[in-house]
Chimera marker file (.cmm) of the C-alpha trace (Angstrom):
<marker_set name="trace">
<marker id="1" x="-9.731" y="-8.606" z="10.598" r="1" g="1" b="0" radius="0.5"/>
<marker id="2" x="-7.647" y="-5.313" z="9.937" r="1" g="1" b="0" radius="0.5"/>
<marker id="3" x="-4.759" y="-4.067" z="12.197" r="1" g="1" b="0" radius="0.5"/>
<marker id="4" x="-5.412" y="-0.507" z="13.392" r="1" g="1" b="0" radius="0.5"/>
<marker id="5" x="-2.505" y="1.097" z="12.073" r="1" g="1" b="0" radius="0.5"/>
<marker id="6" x="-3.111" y="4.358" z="13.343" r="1" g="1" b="0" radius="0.5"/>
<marker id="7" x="-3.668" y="6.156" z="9.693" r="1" g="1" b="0" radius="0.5"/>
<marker id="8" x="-6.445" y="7.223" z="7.956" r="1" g="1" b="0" radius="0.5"/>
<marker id="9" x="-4.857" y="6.130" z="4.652" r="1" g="1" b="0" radius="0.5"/>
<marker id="10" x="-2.383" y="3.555" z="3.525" r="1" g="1" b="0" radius="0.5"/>
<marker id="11" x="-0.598" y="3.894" z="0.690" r="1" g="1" b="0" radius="0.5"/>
<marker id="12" x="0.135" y="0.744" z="-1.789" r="1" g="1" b="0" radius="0.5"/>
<marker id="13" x="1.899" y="0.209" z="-4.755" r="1" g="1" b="0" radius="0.5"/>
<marker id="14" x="2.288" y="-1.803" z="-7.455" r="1" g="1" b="0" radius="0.5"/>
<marker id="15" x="1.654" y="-5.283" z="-5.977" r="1" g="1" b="0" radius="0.5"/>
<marker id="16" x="2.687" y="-5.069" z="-2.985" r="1" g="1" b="0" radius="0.5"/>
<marker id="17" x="0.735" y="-6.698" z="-0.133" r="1" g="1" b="0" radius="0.5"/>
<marker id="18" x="2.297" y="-4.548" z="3.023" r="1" g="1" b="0" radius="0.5"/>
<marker id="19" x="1.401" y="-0.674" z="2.700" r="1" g="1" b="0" radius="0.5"/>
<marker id="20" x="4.261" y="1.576" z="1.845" r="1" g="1" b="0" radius="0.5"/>
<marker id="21" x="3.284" y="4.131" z="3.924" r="1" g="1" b="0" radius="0.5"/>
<marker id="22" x="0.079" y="5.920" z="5.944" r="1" g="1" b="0" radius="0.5"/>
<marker id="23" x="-1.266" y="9.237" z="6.451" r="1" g="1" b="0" radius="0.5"/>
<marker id="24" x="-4.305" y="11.136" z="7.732" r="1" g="1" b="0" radius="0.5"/>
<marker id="25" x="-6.933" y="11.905" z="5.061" r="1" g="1" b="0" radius="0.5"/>
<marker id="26" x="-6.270" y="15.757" z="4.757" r="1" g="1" b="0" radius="0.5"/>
<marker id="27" x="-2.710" y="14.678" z="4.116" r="1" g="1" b="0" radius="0.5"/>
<marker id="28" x="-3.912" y="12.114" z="1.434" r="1" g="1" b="0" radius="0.5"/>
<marker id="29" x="-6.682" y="15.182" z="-0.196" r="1" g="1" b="0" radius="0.5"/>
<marker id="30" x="-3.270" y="17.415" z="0.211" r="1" g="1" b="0" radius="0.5"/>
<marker id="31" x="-1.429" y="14.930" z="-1.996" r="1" g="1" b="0" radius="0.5"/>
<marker id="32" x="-3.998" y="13.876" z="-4.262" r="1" g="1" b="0" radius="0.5"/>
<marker id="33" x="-4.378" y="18.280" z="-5.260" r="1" g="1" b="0" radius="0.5"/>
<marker id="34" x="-0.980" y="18.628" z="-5.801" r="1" g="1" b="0" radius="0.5"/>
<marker id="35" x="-0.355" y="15.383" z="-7.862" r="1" g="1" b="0" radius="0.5"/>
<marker id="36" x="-3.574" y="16.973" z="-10.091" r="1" g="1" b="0" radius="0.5"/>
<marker id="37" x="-2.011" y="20.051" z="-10.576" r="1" g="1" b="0" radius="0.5"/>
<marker id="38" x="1.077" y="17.955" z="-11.144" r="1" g="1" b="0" radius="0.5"/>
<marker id="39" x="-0.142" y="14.959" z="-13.129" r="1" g="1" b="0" radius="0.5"/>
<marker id="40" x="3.150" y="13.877" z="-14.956" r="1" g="1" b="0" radius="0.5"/>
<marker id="41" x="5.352" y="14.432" z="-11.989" r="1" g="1" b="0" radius="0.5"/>
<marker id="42" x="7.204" y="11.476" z="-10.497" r="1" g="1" b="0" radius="0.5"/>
<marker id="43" x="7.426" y="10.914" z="-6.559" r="1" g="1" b="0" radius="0.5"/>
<marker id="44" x="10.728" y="12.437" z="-6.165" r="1" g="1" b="0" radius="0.5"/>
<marker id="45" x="9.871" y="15.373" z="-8.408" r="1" g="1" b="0" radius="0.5"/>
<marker id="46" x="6.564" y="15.573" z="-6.478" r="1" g="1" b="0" radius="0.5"/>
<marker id="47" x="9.157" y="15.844" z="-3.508" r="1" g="1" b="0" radius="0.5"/>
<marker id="48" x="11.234" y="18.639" z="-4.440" r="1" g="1" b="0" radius="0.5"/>
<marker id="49" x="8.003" y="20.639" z="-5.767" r="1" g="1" b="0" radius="0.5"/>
<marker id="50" x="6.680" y="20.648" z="-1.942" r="1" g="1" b="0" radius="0.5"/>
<marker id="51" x="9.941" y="21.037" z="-0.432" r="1" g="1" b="0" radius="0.5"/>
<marker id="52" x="10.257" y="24.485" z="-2.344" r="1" g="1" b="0" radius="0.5"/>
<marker id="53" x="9.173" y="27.036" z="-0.038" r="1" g="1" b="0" radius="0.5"/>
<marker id="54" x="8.370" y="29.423" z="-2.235" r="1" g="1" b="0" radius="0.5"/>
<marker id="55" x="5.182" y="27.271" z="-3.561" r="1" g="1" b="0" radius="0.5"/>
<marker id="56" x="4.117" y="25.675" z="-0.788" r="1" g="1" b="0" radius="0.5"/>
<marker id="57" x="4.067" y="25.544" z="2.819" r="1" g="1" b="0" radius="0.5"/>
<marker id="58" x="6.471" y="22.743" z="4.482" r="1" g="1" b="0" radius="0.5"/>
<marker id="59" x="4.254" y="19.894" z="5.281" r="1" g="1" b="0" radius="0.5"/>
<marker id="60" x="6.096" y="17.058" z="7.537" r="1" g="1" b="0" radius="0.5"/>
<marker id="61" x="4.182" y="14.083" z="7.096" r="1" g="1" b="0" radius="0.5"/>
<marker id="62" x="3.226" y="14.457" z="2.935" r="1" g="1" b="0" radius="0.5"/>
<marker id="63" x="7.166" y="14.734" z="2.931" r="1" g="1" b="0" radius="0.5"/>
<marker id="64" x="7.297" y="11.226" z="4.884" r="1" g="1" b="0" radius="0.5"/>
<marker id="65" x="5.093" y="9.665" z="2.495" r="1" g="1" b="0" radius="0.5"/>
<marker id="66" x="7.287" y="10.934" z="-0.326" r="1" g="1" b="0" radius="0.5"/>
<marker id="67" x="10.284" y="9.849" z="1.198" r="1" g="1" b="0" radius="0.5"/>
<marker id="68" x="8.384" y="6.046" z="2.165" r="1" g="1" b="0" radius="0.5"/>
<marker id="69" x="7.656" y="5.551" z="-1.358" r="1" g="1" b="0" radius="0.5"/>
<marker id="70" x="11.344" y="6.908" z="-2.473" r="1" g="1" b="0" radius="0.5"/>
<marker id="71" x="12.607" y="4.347" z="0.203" r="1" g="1" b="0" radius="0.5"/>
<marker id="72" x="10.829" y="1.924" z="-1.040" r="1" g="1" b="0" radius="0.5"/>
<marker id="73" x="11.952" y="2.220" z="-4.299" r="1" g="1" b="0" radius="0.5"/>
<marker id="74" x="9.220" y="3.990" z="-6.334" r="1" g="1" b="0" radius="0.5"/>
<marker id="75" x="10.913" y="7.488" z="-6.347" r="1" g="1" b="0" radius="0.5"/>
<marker id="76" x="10.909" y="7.094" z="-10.414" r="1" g="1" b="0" radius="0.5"/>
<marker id="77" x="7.181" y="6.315" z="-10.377" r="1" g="1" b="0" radius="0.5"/>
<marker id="78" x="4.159" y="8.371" z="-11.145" r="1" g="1" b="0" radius="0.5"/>
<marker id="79" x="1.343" y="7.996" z="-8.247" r="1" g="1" b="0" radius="0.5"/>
<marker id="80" x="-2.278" y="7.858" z="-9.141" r="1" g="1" b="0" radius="0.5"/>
<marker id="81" x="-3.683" y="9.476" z="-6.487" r="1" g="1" b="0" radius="0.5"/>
<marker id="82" x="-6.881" y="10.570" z="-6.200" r="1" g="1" b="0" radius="0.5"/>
<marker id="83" x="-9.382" y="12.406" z="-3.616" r="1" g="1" b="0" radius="0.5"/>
<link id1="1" id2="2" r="1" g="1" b="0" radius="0.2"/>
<link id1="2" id2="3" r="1" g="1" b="0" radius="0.2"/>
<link id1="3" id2="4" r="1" g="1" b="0" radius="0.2"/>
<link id1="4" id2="5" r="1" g="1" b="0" radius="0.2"/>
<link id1="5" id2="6" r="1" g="1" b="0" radius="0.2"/>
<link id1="6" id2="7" r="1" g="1" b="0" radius="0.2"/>
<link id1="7" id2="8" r="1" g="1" b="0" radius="0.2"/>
<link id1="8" id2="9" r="1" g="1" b="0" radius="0.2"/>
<link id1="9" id2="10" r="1" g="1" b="0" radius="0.2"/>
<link id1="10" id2="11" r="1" g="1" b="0" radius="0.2"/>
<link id1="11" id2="12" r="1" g="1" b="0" radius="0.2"/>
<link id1="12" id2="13" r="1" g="1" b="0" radius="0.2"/>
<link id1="13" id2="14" r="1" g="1" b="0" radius="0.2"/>
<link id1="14" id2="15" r="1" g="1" b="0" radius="0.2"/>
<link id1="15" id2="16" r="1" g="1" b="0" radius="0.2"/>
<link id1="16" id2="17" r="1" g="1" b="0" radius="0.2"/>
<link id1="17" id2="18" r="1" g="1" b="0" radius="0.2"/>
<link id1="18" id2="19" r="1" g="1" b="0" radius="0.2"/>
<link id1="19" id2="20" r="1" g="1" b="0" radius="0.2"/>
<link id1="20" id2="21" r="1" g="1" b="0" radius="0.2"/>
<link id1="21" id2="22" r="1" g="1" b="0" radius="0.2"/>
<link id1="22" id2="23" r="1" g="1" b="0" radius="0.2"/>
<link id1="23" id2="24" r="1" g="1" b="0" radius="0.2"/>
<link id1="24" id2="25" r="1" g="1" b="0" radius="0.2"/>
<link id1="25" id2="26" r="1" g="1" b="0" radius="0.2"/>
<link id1="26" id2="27" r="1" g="1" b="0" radius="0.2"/>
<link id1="27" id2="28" r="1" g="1" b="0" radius="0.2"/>
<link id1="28" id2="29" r="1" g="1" b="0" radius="0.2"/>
<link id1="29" id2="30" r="1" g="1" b="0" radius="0.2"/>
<link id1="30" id2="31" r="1" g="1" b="0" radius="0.2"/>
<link id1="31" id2="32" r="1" g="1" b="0" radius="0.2"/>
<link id1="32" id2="33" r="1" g="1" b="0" radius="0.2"/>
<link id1="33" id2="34" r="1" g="1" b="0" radius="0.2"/>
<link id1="34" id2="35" r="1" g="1" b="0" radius="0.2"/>
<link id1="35" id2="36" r="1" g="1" b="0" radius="0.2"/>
<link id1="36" id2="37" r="1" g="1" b="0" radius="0.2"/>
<link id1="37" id2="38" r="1" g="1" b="0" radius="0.2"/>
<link id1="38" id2="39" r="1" g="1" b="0" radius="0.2"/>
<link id1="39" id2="40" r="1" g="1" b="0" radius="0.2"/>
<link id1="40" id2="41" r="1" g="1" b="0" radius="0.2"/>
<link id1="41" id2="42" r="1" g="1" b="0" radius="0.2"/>
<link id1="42" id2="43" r="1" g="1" b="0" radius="0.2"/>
<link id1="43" id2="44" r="1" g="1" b="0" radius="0.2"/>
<link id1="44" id2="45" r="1" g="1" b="0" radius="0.2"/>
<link id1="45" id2="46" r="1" g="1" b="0" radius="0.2"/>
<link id1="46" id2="47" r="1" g="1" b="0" radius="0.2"/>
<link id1="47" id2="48" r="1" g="1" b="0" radius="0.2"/>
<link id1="48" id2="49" r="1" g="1" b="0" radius="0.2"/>
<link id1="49" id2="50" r="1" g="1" b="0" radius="0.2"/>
<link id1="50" id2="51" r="1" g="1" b="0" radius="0.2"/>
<link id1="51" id2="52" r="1" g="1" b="0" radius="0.2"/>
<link id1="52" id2="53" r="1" g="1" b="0" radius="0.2"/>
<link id1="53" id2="54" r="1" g="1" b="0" radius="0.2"/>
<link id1="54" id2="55" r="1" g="1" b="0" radius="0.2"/>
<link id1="55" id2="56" r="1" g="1" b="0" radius="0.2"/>
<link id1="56" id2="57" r="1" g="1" b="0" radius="0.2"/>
<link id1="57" id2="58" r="1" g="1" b="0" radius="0.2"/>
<link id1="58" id2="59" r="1" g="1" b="0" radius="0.2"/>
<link id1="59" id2="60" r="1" g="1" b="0" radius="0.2"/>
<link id1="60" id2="61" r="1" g="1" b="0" radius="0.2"/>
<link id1="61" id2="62" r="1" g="1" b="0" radius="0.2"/>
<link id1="62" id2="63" r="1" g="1" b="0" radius="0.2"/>
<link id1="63" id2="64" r="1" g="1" b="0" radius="0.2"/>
<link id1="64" id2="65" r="1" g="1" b="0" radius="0.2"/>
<link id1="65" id2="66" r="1" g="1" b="0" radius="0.2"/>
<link id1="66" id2="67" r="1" g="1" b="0" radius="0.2"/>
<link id1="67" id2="68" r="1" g="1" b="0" radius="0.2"/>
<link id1="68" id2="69" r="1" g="1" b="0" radius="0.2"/>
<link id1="69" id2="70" r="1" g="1" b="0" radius="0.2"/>
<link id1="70" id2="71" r="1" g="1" b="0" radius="0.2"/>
<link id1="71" id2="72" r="1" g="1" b="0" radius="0.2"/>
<link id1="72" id2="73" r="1" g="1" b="0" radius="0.2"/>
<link id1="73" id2="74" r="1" g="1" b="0" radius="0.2"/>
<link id1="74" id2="75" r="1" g="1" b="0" radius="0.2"/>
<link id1="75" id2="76" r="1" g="1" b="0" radius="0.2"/>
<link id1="76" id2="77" r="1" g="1" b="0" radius="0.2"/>
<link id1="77" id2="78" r="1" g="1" b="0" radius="0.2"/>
<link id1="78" id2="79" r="1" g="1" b="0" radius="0.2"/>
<link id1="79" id2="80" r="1" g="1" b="0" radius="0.2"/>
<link id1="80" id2="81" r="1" g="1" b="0" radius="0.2"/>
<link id1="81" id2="82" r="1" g="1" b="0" radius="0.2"/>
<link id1="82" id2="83" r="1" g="1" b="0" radius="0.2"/>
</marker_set>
């Protein structure tokens, strides 16, 4: 049986059992558009391109994902996310 974790999505990486991280879908779709238009783009770089206010608007909780998988250790890695 699944814990309700409160997210729409949990993140997972690279064989890990416990999720890195969760967000709502629009936050995942959000993610998943800007890692397309940035498909070579690590996590941290992925981090600074949305904290630059000049190309997007701040969004809190893609930035806590970000930072989750940077905490985690997978700052240097390049997601495959997809909507």
């Amino acid at each position: 049986m699944r814990k309700n974790t409160g997210y729409d999505v949990l993140y997972f990486s690279q064989n890990r059992k416990k999720p890195v991280s969760g967000s709502t879908k629009a936050t995942s779709d959000f993610l998943a558009i800007v890692h397309e238009d940035y498909p070579t783009a690590t996590i941290s770089q992925l981090k600074e391109i949305l904290s630059d206010r000049n190309r997007f608007a701040l969004e809190p909780e893609a930035i806590r994902v970000l930072d989750d998988h940077i905490e985690a250790g997978y700052g240097d890695v390049t997601p495959d996310w997809k909507y």
